[in-house]
N, C-alpha and C positions, 0 to 999 in steps of 0.2 A: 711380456714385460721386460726379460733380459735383455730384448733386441734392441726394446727403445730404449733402456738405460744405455747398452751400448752405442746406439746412434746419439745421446744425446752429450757422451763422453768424446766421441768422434766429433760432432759439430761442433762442441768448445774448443778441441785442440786446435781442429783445423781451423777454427775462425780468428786463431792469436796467429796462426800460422802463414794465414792469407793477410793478415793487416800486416803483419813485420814479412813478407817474402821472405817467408819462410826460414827466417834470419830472427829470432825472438832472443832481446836482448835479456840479459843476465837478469836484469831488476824487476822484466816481468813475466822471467819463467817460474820463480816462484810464487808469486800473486796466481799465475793460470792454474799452479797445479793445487794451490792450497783454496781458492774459491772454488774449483770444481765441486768440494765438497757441501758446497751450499748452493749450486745451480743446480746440477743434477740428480737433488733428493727433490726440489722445490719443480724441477720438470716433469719427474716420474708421478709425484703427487696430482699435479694438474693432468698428466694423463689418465691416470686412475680416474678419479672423478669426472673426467670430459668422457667417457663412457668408449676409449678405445679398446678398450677387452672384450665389447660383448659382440660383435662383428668377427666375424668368419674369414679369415685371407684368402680363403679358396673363392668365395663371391664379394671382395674389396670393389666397389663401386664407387660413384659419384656420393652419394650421403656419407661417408668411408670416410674419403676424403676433404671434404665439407668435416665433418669432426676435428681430424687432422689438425686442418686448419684451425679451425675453434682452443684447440687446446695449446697449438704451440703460440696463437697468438694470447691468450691467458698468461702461458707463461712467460714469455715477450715482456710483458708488463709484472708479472709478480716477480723476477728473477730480478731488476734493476729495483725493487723496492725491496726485496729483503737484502741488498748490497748496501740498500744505502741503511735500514734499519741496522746493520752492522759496521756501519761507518766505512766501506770500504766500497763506496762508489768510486771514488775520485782516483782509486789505483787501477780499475779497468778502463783499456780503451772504450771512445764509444762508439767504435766502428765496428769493434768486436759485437758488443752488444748487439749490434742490429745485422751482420755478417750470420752470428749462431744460430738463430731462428729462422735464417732462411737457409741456412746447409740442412736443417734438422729438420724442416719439413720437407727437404728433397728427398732423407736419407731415408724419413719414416715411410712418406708415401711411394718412391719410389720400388722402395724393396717389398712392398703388398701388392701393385701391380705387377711386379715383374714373376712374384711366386703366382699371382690367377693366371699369368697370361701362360707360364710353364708347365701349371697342372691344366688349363684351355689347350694344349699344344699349339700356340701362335707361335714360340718360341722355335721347337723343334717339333717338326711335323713329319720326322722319318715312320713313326708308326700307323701312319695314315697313309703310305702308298699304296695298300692291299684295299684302302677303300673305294667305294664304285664311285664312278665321276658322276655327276649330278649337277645341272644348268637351272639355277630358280627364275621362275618368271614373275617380275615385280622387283621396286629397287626401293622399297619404301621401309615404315616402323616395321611392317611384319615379316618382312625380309630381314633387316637387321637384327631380329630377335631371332630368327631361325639359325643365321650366321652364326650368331653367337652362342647358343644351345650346338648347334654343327661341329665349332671348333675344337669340342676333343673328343669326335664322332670316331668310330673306325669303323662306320658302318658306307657315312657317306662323305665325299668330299667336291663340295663347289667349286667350280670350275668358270665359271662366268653368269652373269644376271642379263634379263631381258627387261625393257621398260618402255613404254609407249613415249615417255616425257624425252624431249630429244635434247633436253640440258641435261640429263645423265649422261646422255651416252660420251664414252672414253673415261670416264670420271670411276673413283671407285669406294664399296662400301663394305669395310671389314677386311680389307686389301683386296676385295674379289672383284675382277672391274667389270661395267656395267655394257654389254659388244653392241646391243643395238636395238632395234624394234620386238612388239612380239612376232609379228609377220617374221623374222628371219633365224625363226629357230631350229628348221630343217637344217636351213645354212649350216650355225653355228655348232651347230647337234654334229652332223658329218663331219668339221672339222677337226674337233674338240673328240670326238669318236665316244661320245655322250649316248646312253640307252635311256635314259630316264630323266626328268623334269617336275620339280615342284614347284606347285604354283601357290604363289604366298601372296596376295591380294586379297586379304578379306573384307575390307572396306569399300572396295571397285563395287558396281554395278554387279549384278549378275551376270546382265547379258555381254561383259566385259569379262569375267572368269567364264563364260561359257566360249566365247572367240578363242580366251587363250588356252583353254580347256583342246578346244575342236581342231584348232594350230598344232599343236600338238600330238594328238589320235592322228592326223593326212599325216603327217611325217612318221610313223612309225615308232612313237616314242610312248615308253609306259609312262603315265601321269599320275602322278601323288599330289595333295594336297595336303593341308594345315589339318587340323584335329578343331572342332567347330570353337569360337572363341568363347562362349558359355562352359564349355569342360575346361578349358586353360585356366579361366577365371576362378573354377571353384577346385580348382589344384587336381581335377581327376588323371589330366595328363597335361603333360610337357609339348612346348611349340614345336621339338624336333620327334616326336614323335606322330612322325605325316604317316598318312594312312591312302589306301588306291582311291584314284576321282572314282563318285558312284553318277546313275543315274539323275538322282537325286539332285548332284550338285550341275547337273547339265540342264535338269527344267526346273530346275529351284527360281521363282523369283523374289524379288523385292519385298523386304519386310512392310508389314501391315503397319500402318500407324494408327495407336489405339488410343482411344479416350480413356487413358489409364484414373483420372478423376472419376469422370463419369460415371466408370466399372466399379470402381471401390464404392463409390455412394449405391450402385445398383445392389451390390453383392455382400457389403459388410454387415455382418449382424445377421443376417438373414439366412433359412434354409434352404436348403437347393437340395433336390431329387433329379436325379439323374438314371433313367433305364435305358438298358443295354449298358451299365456303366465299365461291364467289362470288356466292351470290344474298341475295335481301333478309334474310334471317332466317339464314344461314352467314355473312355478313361480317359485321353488328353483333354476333354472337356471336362472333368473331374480334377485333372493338374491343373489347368489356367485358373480355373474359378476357384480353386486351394488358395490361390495367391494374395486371392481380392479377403481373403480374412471373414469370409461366412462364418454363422455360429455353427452350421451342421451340415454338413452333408451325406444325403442318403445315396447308396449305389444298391441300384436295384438291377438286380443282374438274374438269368435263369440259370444260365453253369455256371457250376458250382466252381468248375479248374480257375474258370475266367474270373470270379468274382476272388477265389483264394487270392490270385495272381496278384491282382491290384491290394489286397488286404496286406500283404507282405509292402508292397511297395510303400502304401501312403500310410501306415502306421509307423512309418521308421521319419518320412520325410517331414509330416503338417502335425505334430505333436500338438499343436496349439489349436486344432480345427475337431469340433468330436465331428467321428467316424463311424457311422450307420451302415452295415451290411446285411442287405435282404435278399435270399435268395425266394424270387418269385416267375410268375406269369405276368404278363402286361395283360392278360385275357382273364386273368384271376379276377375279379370284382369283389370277392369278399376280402381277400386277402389286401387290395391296394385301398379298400375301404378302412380296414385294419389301421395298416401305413400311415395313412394320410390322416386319420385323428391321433393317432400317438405324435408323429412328429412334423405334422402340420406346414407343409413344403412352402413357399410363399413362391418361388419361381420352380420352374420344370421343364426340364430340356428332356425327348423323349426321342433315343437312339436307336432304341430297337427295333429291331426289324430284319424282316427274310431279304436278299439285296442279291443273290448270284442269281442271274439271268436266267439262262441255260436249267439249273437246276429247276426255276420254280415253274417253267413253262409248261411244261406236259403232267405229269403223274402228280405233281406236288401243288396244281394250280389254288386246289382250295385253302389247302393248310396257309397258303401264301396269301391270301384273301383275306381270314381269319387272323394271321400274325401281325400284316402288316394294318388292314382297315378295322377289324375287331380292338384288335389291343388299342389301337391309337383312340376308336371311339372311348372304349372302357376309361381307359388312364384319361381322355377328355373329360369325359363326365363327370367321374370323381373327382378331378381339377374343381370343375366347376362349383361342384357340392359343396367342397371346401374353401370355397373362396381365393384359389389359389391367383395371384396376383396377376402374373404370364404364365404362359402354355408356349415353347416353342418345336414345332415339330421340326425334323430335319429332313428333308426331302433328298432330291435327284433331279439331276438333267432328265434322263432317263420319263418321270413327269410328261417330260414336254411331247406332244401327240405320240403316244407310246403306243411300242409296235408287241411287244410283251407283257408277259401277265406281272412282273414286277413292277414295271414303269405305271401298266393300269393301276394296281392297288395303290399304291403309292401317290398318285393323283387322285383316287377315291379317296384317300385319306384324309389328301388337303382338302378336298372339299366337303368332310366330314366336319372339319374343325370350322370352315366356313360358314359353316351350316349351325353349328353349336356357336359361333362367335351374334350372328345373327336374331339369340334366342337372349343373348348375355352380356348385360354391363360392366360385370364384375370380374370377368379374366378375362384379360388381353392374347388374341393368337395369335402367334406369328409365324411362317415358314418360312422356313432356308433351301433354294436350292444350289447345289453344286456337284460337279460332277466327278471323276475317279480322283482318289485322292493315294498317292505313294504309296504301299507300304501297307496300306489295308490287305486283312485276311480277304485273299483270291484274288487279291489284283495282277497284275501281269507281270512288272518287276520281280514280286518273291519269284514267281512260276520262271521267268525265262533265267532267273539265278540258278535254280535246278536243274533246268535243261543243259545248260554252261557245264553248271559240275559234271551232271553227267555223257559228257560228249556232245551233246544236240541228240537230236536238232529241237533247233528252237520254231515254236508252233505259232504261224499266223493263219487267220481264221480268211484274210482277204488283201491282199498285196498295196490296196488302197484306201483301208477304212483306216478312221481318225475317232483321237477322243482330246479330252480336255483331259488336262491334270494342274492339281495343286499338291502341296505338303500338307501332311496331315495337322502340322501347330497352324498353319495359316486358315485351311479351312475352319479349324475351331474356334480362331481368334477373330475372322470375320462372322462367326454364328454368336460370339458374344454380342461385337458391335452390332449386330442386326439386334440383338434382343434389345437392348442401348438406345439403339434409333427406334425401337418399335415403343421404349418405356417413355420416350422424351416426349415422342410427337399421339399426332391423334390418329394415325394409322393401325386400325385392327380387322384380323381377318385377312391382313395384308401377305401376299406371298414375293420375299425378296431373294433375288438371285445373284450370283457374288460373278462377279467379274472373274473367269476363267482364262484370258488371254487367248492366246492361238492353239489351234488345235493339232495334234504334235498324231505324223502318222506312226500308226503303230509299225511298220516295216522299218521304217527307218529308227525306231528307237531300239528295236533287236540288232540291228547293225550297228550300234553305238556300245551298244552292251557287249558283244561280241569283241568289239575293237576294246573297249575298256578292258575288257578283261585278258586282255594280251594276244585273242586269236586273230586270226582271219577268218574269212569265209569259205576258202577253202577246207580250214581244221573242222570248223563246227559253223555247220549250212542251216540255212534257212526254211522249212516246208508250210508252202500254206494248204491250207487242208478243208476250208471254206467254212463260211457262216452258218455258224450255230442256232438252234430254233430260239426265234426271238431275237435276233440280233441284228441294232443297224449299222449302214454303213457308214454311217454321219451322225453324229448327236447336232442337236439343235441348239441355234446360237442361245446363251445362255443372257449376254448382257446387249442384244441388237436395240439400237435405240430406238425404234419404229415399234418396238413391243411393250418396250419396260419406260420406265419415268427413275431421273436423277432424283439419288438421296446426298446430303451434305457429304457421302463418304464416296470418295472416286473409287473406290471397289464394289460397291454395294447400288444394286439398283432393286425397283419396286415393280413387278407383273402388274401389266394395267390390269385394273378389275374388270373380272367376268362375271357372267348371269351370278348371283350367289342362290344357293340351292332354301330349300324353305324345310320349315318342320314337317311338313306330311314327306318328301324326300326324304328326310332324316328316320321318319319312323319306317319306310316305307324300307331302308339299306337295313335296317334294325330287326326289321322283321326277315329278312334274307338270311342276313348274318347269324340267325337263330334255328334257321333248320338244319337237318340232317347234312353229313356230306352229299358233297353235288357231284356229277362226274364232269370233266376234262370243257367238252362242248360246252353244257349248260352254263360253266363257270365264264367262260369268253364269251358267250352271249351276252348272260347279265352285265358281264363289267364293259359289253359294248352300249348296252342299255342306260350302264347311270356315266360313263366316262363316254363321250360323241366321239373325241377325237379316237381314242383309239381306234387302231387298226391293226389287228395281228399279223407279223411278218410272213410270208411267203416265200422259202430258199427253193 
């Protein structure tokens, strides 16, 4: 407040001073000195009130200044009315009058930008020599906010921007100027003697951060990106705090576009049980369907750690969602009989399941039998009993002519629920298949991270075998939409497969990780060590259009239907599924028995 008084003392003098060059005759030096006394109380007033105090000089911005303006033009017009309500209009110039208001929004605004721009170091940047150079790639809004978060960095200092738009280039943004394509940042990298690159395009395309992702890895250069724009938004972290490109952001693609109506009508009000709710793909499917404002949701989880984990999490986040924690069996029947008349589920997404390969092939075939097609019948049938609205099972590529005992069960399953949909009016089934999802417990990503930390080598099973990958929110946010499509239309029984994209060899994604993570191939190598029991070297096309039939949604397609099985089948898996353990053999018999296609692999 002293500074605008003082500025507001300065624009009077100097604005008598600029009307008479600076030459103010005898008759109106005393008029200037003795109205100041009623200009500059009737200024400082309008500033108070125009709400210039509650704003921070260290972040003075555009609304800042938009106030400024607001108050000095208030008083602009209150200062010539309290002159004249004092009779002593007609002894001021009126050139002064309109000269004062504009020295004094120079004075005000000028001296709050000039203090952000000296606590930003735009002014003086000697304390930022010791910073490391750094070339952003992208010339856009999320560049210019980086810039400016940057500017009184002494960690990192920009050095020039890349931009594919070739009306930037020579042109400059935050004074940093913009040198040229993304193709030419080897170039500029060696000139500029540049180790490091942040790429600030989060509105691009994927497969346009993943070029200038990969432009960057052939040149030698470590790559940082942005911190994801949902954390910026809920204030957890700052734009300049970039963090190393992952995997993740190299096969991330294209956000889903969701029937965000449609979900709230599917989902609001309504119960939702969710088992396996503690594992990777049961608890982001417990976040999304948080969102759509359920009365309740059940997490039915068998560990105890896994079900604590989420317990902590979503008691702090969905306060307005009640939150049901059961630690149970999917094979339990008394217990999910229990369940299901206390809180009476109306949809049921059912994630549980045994799912590592390798593991359930040999010693563990039955117990795999029993988790994956036992539990799914049980929690079906109970569904049914209850009248539960939909049933969606979550499947696997893995399904498709499976060469292991997981992929068997697993397609025993679905056609468990085919078989029970066949008997039933009253609850809709629907599957989901898709195949390795980021980030899931035992995927390859965590594993080749550990291998990294600890030296290598990083372990391929077959120098040319390929899988599909998605993110784990996207695989979940297309098993809603599939429930969505499966609630709207007359499709039941129906098993839908999500659009996977290309199928990314796993060789080459250990070399990306390698290179992400600063090495070569030389530091930390490569061993492949061969296929594991069960395992192929191709998964099958997930969305081939010669298999599947188009749904309204370009990621989502429909398995043309096959034979569907009958109730003497269903009793007949039932009576299986009820004797003693089986050993290894008999188990791959039978599941050659009720599943034709399989075929167990041969390494």
């Amino acid at each position: 407040m002293l500074h605008d008084i003082l500025a507001a003392v300065l624009a009077w003098l100097l604005a008598y001073l600029l009307r008479f060059n600076l030459d103010i005759p005898s008759q109106y030096m005393h008029a200037m000195w003795s109205y100041m006394a009623v200009v500059v109380p009737v200024q400082s007033l309008t500033f108070y009130f125009g709400g210039l105090y509650r704003g921070i000089w260290r972040f003075a911005s555009i609304p800042d200044l938009r106030r400024i303006g607001l108050s000095v033009g208030v008083a602009s017009l209150a200062v010539p009315m309290a002159l004249f309500m004092a009779n002593r209009l007609q002894e001021v110039p009126r050139s002064a009058l309109i000269l004062n208001p504009l020295l004094l929004f120079l004075f005000m605004g000028a001296s709050r930008f000039l203090y952000r721009a000296w606590k930003d170091g735009v002014l003086f940047s000697t304390h930022r020599l010791g910073a490391t150079p750094v070339m952003v790639m992208g010339a856009g809004t999320a560049a210019a906010a980086l810039l400016r978060e940057l500017a009184g960095s002494n960690q990192w200092r920009p050095v020039g921007l890349l931009d594919d738009d070739k009306h930037k280039h020579g042109l400059r943004l935050m004074n940093i100027p913009v040198l040229g394509e993304l193709s030419t940042v080897a170039t500029h990298a060696a000139r500029l003697d540049v180790t490091h690159v942040i790429v600030a395009m989060p509105s691009a395309s994927t497969g346009v951060r993943r070029r200038a992702t990969e432009l960057a890895v052939n040149a030698g250069l470590k790559v940082l990106t942005l911190p994801a724009t949902n954390d910026v938004l809920a204030g957890k972290v700052s734009v300049s705090q970039v963090r190393r490109v992952e995997l993740e952001d190299l096969l991330g693609r294209d956000a889903v576009q969701l029937d965000a109506a449609g979900l709230n009508l599917l989902f609001a009000g309504q119960t939702v049980l969710i088992s396996g709710a503690g594992g990777s793909i049961g608890s982001e499917l417990c976040r999304q369907i948080a969102h759509y404002r359920p009365a309740r949701i059940v997490f039915y989880e068998i560990s105890e750690y896994a079900l604590y984990r989420i317990e902590q999490e979503f008691d702090s986040h969905f306060p307005g969602v009640e939150l049901v924690y059961v630690i149970g069996d999917v094979k339990d029947a008394a217990l999910l009989e229990r369940t299901f008349a206390c809180y009476r589920p109306a949809i049921v997404f059912h994630a549980a399941a045994y799912k590592h390969v390798p593991l359930m092939e040999n010693r563990n075939a039955w117990q795999a039998v029993r988790n994956n097609v036992l539990g799914t019948l049980r929690l079906a049938q109970t569904a049914v009993d209850h009248g539960v609205r939909e049933f969606v099972l979550i499947s696997t590529d893995k399904a498709v002519n499976p060469t292991n005992v997981m992929g068997a069960t697993k397609r025993l399953a679905e056609k468990v629920c085919q078989a029970l949909q066949a008997g039933t009016s009253g609850t809709r089934f629907v599957m989901v298949r898709f195949g390795n999802v980021l980030g899931s417990s035992g995927s390859v990503i965590p594993k080749f991270r550990e291998q990294i930390a600890a030296g290598g080598p990083l372990t391929v099973t077959h120098p040319e075998i390929t899988r599909y990958f998605m993110l784990i929110p996207e695989a979940c946010q297309l098993v809603l939409q599939a429930g969505l499509q499966a609630d709207k239309g007359e499709e039941r029984g129906r098993i839908f497969v999500l659009d996977m994209g290309e199928p990314v060899r796993i060789y080459d994604l250990a070399r990306d990780m390698i290179r992400l993570s600063g090495y070569t191939e030389e530091e930390v190598r490569i061993e492949v060590t061969g296929l594991r029991p069960g395992e192929k070297l191709y998964e099958e096309l997930l969305a081939d259009s010669e298999q599947t039939l188009a749904t309204p949604h370009p990621k989502l397609r429909i398995a043309k239907p096959d034979e569907v099985p009958d109730t003497d089948w269903l009793r007949r898996i039932e009576d299986w599924l009820a004797a003693p353990m089986r050993d290894e053999a008999e188990v791959k018999l039978r599941l050659q028995e009720y599943v034709v296609e399989y075929r167990p692999a041969t390494h």
